[in-house]
Structures are given as structure tokens and as C-alpha cells.
SEMAR-628611 format. One record per residue (C-alpha): residue in one letter; x, y, z; chain; residue number from 0. Coordinates in Angstrom, 1 decimal. Last residue first. Example, Ala and Ser with C-alpha at 12.3 -4.5 7.8 and 13.67 -1.06 7.14 Angstrom:
2
  resn      c1      c2      c3  chain  resi
     s    13.7    -1.1     7.1      A     1
     a    12.3    -4.5     7.8      A     0
# end
This chain:
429
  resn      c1      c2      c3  chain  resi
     x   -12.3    21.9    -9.2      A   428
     x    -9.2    22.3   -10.6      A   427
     x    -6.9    22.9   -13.7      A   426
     x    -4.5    25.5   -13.0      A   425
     x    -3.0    24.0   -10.2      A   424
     x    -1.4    26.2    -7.6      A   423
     x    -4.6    26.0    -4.6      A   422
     x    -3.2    22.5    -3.6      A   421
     x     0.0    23.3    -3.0      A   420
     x    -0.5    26.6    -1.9      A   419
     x    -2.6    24.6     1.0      A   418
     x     0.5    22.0     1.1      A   417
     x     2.7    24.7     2.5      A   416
     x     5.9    22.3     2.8      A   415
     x     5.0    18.2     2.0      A   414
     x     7.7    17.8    -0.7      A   413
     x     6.1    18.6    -3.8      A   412
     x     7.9    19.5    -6.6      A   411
     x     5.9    20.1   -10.1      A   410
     x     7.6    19.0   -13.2      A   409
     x     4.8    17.4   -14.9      A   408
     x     6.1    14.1   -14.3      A   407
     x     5.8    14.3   -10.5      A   406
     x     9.4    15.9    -9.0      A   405
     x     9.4    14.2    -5.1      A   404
     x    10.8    15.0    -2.1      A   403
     x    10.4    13.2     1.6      A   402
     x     8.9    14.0     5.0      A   401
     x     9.2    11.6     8.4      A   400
     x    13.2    12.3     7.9      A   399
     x    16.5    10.4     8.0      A   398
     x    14.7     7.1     6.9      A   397
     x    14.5     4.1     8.9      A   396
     x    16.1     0.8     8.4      A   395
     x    13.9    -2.5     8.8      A   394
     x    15.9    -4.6    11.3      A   393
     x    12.8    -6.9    11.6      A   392
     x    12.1    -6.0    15.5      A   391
     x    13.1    -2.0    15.3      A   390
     x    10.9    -2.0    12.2      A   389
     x     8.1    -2.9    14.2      A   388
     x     8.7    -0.7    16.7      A   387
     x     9.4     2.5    14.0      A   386
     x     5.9     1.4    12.7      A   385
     x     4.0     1.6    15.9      A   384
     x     5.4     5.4    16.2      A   383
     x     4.9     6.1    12.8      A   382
     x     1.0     5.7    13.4      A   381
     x     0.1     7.5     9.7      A   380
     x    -3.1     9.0    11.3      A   379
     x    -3.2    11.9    14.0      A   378
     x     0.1    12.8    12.2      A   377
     x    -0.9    13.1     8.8      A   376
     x    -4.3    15.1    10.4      A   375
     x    -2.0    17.9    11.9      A   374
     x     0.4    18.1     8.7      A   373
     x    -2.3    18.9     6.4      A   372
     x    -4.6    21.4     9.3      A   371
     x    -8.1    20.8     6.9      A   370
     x    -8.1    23.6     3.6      A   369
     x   -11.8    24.0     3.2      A   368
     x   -14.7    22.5     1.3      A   367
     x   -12.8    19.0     0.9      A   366
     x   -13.6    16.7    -2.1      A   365
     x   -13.3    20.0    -4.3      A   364
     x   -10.6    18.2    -6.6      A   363
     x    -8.2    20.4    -5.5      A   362
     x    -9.0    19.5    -2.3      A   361
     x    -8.6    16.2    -2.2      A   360
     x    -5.3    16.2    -4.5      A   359
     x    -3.8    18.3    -1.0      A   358
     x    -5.3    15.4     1.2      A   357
     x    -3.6    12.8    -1.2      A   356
     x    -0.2    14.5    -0.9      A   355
     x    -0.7    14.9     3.1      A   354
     x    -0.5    11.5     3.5      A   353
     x     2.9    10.7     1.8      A   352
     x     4.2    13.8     3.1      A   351
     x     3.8    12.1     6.3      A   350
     x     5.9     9.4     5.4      A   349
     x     4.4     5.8     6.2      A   348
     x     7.4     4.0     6.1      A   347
     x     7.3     0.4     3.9      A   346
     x     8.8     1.2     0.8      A   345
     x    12.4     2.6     2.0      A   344
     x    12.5     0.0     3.7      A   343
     x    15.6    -1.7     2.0      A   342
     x    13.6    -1.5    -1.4      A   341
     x    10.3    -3.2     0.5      A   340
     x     7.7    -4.0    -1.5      A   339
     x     8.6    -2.3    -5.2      A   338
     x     6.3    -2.5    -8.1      A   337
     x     8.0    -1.6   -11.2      A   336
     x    10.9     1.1   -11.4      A   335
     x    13.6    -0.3   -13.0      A   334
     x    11.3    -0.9   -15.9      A   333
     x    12.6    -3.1   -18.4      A   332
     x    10.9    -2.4   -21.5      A   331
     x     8.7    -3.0   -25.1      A   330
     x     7.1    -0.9   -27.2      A   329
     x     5.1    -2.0   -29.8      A   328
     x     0.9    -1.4   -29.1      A   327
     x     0.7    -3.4   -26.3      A   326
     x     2.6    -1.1   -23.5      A   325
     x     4.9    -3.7   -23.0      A   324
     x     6.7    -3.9   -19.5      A   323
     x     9.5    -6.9   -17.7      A   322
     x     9.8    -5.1   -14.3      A   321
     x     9.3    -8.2   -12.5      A   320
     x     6.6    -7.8   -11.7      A   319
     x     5.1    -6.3   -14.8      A   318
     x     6.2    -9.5   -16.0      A   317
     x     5.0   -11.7   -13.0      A   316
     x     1.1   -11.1   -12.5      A   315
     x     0.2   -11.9   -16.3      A   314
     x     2.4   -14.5   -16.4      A   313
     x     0.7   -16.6   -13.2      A   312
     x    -2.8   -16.1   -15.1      A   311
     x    -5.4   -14.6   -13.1      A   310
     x    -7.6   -15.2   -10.3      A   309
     x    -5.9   -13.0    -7.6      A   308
     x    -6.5   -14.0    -4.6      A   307
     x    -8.9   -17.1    -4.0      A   306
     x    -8.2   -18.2    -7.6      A   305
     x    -4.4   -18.7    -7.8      A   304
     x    -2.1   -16.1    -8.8      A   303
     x    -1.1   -14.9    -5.4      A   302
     x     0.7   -17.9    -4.6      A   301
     x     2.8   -17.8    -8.2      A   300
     x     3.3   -14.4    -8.2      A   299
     x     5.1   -14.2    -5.0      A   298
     x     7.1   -17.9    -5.9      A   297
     x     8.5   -15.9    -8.7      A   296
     x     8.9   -12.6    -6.8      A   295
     x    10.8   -15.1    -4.4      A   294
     x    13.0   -16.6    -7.7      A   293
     x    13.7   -13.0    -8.7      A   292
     x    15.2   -11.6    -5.4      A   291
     x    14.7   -10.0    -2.2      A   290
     x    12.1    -8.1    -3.4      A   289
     x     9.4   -10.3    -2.1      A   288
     x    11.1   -11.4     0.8      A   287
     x    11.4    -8.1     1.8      A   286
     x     7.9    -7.5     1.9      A   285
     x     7.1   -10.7     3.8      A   284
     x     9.0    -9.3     6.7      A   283
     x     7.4    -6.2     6.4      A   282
     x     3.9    -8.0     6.8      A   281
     x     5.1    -9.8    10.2      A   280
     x     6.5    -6.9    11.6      A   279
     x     2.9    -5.0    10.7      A   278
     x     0.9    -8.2    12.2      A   277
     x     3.0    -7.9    15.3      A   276
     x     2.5    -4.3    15.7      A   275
     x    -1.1    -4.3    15.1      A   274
     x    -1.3    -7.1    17.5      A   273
     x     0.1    -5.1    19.8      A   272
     x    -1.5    -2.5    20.0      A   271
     x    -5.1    -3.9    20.5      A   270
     x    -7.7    -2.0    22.0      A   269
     x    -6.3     1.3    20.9      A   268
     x    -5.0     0.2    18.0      A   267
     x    -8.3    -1.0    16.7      A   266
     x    -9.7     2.0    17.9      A   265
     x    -7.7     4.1    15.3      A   264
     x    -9.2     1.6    12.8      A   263
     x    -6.6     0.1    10.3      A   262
     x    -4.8     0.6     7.4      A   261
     x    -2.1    -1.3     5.8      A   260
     x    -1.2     0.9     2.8      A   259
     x    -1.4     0.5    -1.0      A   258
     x     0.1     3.3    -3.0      A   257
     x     2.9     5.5    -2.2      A   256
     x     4.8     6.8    -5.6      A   255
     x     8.6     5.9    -6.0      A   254
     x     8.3     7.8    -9.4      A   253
     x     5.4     9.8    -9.9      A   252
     x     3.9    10.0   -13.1      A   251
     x     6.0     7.4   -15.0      A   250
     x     5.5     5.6   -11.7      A   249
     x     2.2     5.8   -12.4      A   248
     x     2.7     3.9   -15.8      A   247
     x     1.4     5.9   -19.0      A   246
     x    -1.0     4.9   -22.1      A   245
     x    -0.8     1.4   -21.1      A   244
     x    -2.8    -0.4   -24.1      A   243
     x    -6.5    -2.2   -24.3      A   242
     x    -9.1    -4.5   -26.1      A   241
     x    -6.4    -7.2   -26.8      A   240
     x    -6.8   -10.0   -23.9      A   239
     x    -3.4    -9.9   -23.2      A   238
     x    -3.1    -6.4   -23.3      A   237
     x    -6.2    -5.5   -20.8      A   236
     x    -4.7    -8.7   -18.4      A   235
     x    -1.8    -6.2   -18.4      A   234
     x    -3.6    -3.5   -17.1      A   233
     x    -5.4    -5.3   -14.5      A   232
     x    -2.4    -7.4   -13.4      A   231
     x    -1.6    -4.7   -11.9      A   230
     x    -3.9    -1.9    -9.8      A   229
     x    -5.9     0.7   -11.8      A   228
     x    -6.8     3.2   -14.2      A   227
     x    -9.3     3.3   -16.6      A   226
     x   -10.1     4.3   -20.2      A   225
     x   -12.3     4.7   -22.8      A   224
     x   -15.3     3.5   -21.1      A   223
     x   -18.1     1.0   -20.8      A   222
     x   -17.3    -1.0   -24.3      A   221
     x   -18.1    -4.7   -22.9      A   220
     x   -14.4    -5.5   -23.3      A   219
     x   -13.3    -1.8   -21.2      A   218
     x   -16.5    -3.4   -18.6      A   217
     x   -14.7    -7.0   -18.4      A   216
     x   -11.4    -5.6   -18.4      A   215
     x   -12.3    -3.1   -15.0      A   214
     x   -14.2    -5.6   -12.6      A   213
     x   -11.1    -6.8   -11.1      A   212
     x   -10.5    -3.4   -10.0      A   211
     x   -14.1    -2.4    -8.5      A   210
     x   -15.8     0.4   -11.2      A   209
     x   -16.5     3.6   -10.3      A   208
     x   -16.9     6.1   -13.2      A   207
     x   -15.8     9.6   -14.7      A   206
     x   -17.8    10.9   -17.1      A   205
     x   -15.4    13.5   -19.1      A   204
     x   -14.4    17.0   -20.4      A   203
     x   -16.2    19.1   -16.9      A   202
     x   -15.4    16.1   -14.7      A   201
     x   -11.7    15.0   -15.4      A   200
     x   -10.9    18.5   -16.7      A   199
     x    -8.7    17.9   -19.5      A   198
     x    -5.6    20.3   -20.1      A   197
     x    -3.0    17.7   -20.7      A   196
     x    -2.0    17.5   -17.6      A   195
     x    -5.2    17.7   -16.0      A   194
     x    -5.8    13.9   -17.6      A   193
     x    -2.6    12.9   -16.0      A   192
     x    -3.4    14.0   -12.2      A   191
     x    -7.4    13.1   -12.4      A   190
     x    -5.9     9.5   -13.3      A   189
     x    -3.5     9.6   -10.2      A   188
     x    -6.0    10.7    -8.5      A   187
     x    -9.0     8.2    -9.0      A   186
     x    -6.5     5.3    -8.6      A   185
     x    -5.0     6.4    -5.1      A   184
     x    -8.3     6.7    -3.7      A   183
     x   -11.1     9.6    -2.6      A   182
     x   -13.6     8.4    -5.2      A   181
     x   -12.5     4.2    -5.3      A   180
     x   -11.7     2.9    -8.5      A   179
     x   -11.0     4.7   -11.5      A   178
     x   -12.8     4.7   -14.3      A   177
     x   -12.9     6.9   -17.5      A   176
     x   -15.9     7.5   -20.5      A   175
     x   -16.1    10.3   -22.7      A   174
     x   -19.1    11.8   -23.8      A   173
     x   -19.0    13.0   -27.5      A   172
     x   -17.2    15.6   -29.4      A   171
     x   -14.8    14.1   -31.6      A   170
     x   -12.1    17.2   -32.5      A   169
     x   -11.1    18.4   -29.1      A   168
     x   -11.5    14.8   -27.6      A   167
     x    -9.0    13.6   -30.4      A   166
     x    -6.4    16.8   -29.5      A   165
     x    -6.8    15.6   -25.6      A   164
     x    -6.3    11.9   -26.3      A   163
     x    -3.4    12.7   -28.7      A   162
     x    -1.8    14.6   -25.7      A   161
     x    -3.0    12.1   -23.0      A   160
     x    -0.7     9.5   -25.1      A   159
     x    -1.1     6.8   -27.9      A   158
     x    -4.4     8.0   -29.6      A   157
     x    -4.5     8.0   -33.2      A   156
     x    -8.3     6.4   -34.1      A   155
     x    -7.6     2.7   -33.9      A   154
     x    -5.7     3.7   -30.9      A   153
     x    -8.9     5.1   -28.8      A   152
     x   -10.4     1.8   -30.2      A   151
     x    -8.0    -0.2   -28.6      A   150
     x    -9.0     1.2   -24.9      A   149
     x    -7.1     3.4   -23.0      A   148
     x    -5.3     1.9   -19.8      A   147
     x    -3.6     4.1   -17.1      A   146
     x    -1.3     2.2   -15.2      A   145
     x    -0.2     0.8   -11.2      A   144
     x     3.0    -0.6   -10.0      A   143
     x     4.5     2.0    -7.6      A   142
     x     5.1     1.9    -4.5      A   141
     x     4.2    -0.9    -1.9      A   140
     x     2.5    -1.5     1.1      A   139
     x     3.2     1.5     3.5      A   138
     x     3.0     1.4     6.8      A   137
     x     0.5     1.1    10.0      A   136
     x    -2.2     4.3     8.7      A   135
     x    -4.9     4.3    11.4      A   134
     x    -8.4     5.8    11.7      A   133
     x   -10.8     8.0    13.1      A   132
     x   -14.0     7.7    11.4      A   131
     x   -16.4     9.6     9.1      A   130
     x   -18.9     8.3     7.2      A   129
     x   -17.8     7.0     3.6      A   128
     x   -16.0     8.8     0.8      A   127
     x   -15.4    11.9     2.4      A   126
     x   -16.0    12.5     6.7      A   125
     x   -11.7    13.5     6.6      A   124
     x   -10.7    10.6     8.6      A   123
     x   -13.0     8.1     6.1      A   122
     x   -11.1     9.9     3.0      A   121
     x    -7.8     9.7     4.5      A   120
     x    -8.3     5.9     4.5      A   119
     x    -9.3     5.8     1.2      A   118
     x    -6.4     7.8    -0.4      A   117
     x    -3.7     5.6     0.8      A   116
     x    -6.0     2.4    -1.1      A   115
     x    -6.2    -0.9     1.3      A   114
     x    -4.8    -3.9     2.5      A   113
     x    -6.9    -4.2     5.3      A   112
     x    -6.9    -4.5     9.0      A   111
     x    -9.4    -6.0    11.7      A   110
     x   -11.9    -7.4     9.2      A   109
     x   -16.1    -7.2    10.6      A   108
     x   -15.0    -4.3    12.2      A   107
     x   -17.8    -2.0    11.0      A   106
     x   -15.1     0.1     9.6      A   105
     x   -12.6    -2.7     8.5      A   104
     x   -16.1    -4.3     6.8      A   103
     x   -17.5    -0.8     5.4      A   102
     x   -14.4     0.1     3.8      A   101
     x   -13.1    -3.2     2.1      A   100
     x   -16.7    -3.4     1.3      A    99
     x   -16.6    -0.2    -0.6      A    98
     x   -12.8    -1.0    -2.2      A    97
     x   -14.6    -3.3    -4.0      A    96
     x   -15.0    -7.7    -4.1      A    95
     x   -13.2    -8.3    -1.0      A    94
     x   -10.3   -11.3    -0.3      A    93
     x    -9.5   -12.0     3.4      A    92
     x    -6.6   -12.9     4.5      A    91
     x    -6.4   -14.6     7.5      A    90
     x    -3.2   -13.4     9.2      A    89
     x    -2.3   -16.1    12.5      A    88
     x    -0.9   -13.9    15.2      A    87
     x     2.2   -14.9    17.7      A    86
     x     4.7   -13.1    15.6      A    85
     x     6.5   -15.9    14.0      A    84
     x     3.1   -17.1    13.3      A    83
     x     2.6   -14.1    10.9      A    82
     x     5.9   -14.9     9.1      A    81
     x     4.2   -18.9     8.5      A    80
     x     5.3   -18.2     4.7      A    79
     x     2.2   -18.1     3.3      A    78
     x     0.9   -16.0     6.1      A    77
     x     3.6   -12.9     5.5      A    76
     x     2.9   -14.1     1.7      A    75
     x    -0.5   -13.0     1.5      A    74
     x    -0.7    -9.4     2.8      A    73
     x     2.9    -8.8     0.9      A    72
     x     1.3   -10.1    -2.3      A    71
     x    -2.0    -7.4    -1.8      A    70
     x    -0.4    -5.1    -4.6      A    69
     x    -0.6    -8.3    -7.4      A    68
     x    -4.6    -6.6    -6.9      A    67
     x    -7.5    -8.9    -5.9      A    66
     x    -8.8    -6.6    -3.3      A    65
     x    -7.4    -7.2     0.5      A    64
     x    -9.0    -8.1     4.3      A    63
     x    -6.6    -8.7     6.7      A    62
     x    -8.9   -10.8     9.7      A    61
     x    -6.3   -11.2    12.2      A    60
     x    -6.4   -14.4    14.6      A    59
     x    -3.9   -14.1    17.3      A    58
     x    -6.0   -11.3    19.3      A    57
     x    -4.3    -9.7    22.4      A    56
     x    -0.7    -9.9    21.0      A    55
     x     1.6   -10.4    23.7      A    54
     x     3.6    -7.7    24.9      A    53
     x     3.3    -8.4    28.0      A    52
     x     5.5   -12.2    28.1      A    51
     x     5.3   -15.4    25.8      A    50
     x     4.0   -14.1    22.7      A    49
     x     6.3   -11.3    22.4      A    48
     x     9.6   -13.0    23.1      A    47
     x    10.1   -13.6    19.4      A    46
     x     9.8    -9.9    18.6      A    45
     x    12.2    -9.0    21.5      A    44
     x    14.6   -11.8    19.9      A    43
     x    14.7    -9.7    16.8      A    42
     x    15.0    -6.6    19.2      A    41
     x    18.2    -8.1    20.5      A    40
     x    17.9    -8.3    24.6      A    39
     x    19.4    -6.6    27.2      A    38
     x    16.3    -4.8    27.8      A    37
     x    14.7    -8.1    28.3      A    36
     x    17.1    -8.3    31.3      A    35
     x    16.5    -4.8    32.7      A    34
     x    12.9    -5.6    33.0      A    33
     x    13.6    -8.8    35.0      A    32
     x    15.6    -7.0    37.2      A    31
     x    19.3    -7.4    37.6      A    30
     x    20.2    -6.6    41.1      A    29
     x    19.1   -10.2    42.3      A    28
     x    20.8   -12.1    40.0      A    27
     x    24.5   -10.4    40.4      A    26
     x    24.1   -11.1    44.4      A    25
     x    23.4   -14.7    43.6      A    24
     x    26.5   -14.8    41.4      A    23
     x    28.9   -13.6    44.0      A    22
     x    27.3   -16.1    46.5      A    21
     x    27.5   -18.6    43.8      A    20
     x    25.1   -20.1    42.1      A    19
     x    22.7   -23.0    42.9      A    18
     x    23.0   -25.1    39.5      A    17
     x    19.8   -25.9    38.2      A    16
     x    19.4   -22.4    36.4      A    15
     x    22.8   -22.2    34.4      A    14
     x    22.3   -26.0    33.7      A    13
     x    23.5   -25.5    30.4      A    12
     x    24.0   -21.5    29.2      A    11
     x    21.0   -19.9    28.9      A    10
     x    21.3   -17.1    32.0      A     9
     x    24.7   -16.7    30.8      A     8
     x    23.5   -15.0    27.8      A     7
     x    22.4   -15.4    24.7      A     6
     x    18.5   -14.9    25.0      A     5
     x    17.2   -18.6    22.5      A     4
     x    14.6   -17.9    20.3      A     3
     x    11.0   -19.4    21.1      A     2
     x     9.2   -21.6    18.2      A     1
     x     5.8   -20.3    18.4      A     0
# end
């Protein structure tokens, strides 16, 4: 690793062959060698770790991901030699569900994961999987996910959930939806829009698990009616015409958390630094991304190739790049497709974030009881790691560790009372 250069007159030529001075002795021996570093720029910090204690204790990272266009930042920050920057070499690891992701960053077969917000609070909580302490590092990306009905649905007048609920009234049959992972971001953001227009996702439906790349091939082979899921699954749908996007997430929620890296909480334990080095490294990737359209180009362009994505390179940029069409005629720019970074605003893990997903949890009768919300948010998302590795990128930080947000519906939530949160929907489990 290429070490960057401490600018002062320690540095200077022949500033340590020369004896110095009496004067300058003196100077040398009251500074310390911690009080140097502290002198330091925290870029240069980040540079220094490899070299000194804060070393990362493992340089290769298993960072396991699904083949989503959500995994780019995963990819690129050891595309771009970022990781090595760092002193750890990210292996990315591709998965074929969001069940192996679990099982392998739980066994600890992979050390991190790009993984679903929802999941990891599932594991805490002892739903979805066994239970097991874990760690939320920052936040992937926002937004960038859709709800995809299939073309028959529009063959017979259904272009929105309030068309699908008056065709379900009048067509009694079974009806078919997937998401992708029980306690993930998918599953509730579909149970969110369905409820909206009065349908109880499992008293008016089936509802399904189905792995994200898996999803086209089952809508083609007539499985279900609809799904939701990760880009470029929702586009590949409209390319291959057997689907539309019925509603973008960030139509539900706009700015919405998604992805996260997530960890083990013993991972951090045993090594802290590493998690901090691969989390600079990953941030640094994200603002790459959205640092213009040529690197969202070059984004799509790595992640398109078989042993990520697997999918056509146009099929991963437009929705990119904000460039949207629902497949059945309407057309738009979307200023609010996938974001990586947006000046940080992205990347910190918020604990209203977390405790959103716990409160959709137990409306959906996931949890028994009403856990302590703001207790297990803070036992997880590790914003004290993050805030070090945002230090060393020069990532800003928000004002608060809670933010606002109106969903479509018109419903607040901003992380206060999150049991009445919960308990306030009419449709529930």
C-alpha cells in the first residue's frame, strides 16, 4: 500500500539524517509519537492504518452480495483497488438467495455481506433464521427497487394496486406475489403497497419466496402475478415482455434505506478494524458511483458481466441512471433512482432506518410483542464505526442519528413512538 506522505517538518529532506539542533532535540522529545499521528489529516490516518495499530487484522474480506445493480458499491471499491487503499483486499462473493447470504455471514463462511436492512434485524430479533447478534456498518444505497405485475394482469385492466384490488374483488381466484426474503426490505415494501389499497398480503393473496434473479424466469413460467424486487429485475421483466412497474419504491418512500453492509457483531469484536477499513473503502466506491454519468457508466458496465450480475449492460444503466419506463407507455426521468452516496446522505445507518423495519415486523405479526425499537437500533447499526470511517473519506455527517419521512400514503414516520407506529395501521396482521 502506497504510504501518503505526513506534511510536516519531520518529512522534509534529510530532516531525520541531520542531527538537530539542541533546540530541535528538545522539540522531538516532548512530542510523542501519539501526539504526532494526532496531528495528522484523517485521510492520511486512513493511509497510515496498515503500517501502525490500527491495522486491519484480516486483509482478505470475503463480501458476499446477490446479483442486484444494489451490490455495485460492493464491487467497484475492489474494482477500483479502494479496498487496497485500506490495507484489505474485498473478495466479492456472489450468492444465489438471500438464505445463503444468511447462513454463510452467520456461519462465517463470508465476513460481511451486501445484504437486505430487514434481514439483519430479522437474525437480531430470532425471525427469519436463528437468532444472532449482529452488525449494521452503513447504508448501501436508497432507493432503486419496483413492484412488477405481470402482462396478463394488464391484458385484463390492471395498471395500479387500485385496478389490482377492484380486479381481485371481481376475479376470485388465488393470487400469486413474491418477494424475496420474509423479514426483508422487498417483502415490506410490497406488504406496504398491497395494504394500501385494502389487500391483506396474506388473507387476499399467496405470498412467495423467490431469490431475485430467479423472479423473470418464474413471472415467464406463470408462478405469480406479481413480485417485487432489486433492479435490473424489473426492467429485465420489460424487456423480455411478460411484465410492467406498477409503482417504484421510491414512489413509496422516497430516499428509502435498502441494502446495508451487515456483519456479525462478533466479527467486529474480533476484528474492528477491518470492518472499518472495508466500510471506508465501500463509501469510497459509493461516491464514485454517483459522482457522475460516465462512472455510473463504467458501474454498470463491471457489474454487468456474468460473475455479478449476468444481465445486459442497458438493462442495468437506464434505471441507473434515472432514465424509467413502466412498459406499458409511460416514460421518465426519475430524480430519484438509485442513489450510492448523495453527499453521504446515503451511506449513515439512521436509527430510524432500523427501527422502520422492526415496526413493519410487527405489524405483520413477525414479532409477538413490541421489542425496546430504539434499544435494539442501537445495539446494531454500529454508528460509531461508521462516523470513523467517514472521518477518513471526508464523508459528511448528518445533524441527527433519526430522520423524517412522508411514505406515499401520507403517513409520517420519523422514528418517535414506533409501538403506536406499528399498532396505527388498519390493515395488519
Amino acid at each position: 500500500m502506497k504510504k501518503l506522505p505526513i506534511k510536516n517538518h519531520l518529512t522534509e529532506p534529510n530532516a531525520l539524517t541531520t542531527e538537530p539542533s539542541s533546540t530541535k532535540r528538545s522539540t522531538l522529545k516532548s512530542i510523542g509519537a501519539v501526539s504526532l499521528f494526532s496531528l495528522i489529516d484523517p485521510l492520511v490516518k486512513a493511509g497510515a492504518w496498515a503500517a501502525g495499530s490500527d491495522a486491519p487484522e484480516k486483509n482478505d474480506v470475503k463480501v458476499s452480495f446477490i446479483a442486484l445493480t444494489d451490490c455495485s458499491s460492493v464491487v467497484m471499491a475492489n474494482h477500483l483497488g479502494l479496498d487496497k487503499k485500506y490495507g484489505v483486499k474485498i473478495i466479492p462473493t456472489k450468492e444465489a438467495s438471500w438464505a445463503a447470504i444468511r447462513d454463510k455471514l452467520v456461519n462465517g463462511e463470508n465476513d460481511l455481506s451486501h445484504i437486505l436492512y430487514g434481514l439483519v434485524y430479522g437474525l437480531q430479533l430470532g425471525i427469519g433464521g436463528q437468532q444472532k447478534d449482529m452488525s449494521v456498518l452503513m447504508t448501501l444505497n436508497n432507493n432503486g427497487q419496483a413492484i412488477t405485475l405481470s402482462k396478463a394482469l394488464y391484458q385484463k385492466g390492471v395498471t395500479d394496486g387500485e385496478k389490482l384490488k377492484s380486479l381481485m374483488d371481481k376475479e376470485k381466484r388465488e393470487y400469486t406475489f413474491a418477494q424475496t426474503f420474509p423479514t426483508g426490505t422487498h417483502a415490506m415494501w410490497l406488504y406496504y403497497w398491497l395494504a394500501n389499497y385494502g389487500i391483506n398480503p396474506f388473507k387476499d393473496a399467496k405470498m412467495i419466496t423467490v431469490p431475485p434473479p430467479q423472479m423473470v424466469a418464474n413471472m415467464r413460467s406463470g408462478n405469480m402475478d406479481g413480485y417485487c424486487v432489486g433492479e435490473p429485475w424489473n426492467a429485465r421483466a420489460i424487456v423480455d415482455g411478460i411484465g410492467f412497474t406498477a409503482i417504484t419504491t421510491q414512489d413509496i418512500w422516497q430516499d428509502h434505506p435498502e441494502k446495508v453492509l451487515g456483519t456479525t457483531a462478533d466479527f467486529v469484536k474480533k476484528y474492528p478494524n477491518t470492518a472499518r477499513a472495508v466500510t471506508s473503502a465501500i463509501l469510497e466506491a459509493s461516491k464514485y458511483i454517483d459522482s457522475s454519468a460516465k462512472s455510473k457508466h463504467e458501474t454498470a458496465e463491471v457489474v454487468s458481466a456474468a460473475s455479478f450480475v449476468n444481465t445486459d449492460i442497458n438493462v442495468i444503466q437506464d434505471r441507473m441512471m434515472g432514465r424509467y419506463n413502466n412498459g406499458i407507455g409511460k416514460a421518465w426521468d426519475d430524480a430519484h433512482a438509485m442513489k450510492f452516496y448523495n453527499d453521504g446522505a446515503v451511506n449513515f445507518p439512521y436509527l430510524s432506518d432500523a427501527m422502520w423495519f422492526i415496526t413493519q415486523h410487527k405489524r405483520w405479526g413477525l414479532l409477538k410483542d413490541h421489542p425496546n425499537y430504539l434499544e435494539v437500533a442501537k445495539k446494531v447499526n454500529n454508528i460509531a464505526l461508521y462516523k470513523q470511517a467517514a472521518e477518513a473519506t471526508k464523508t459528511p455527517l448528518p445533524k441527527s442519528e433519526m430522520r423524517s419521512s412522508k411514505l406515499f400514503d401520507g403517513v409520517v414516520w420519523n422514528g418517535q413512538n414506533p409501538a403506536a407506529y406499528a399498532d396505527s395501521f388498519k390493515i395488519k396482521a
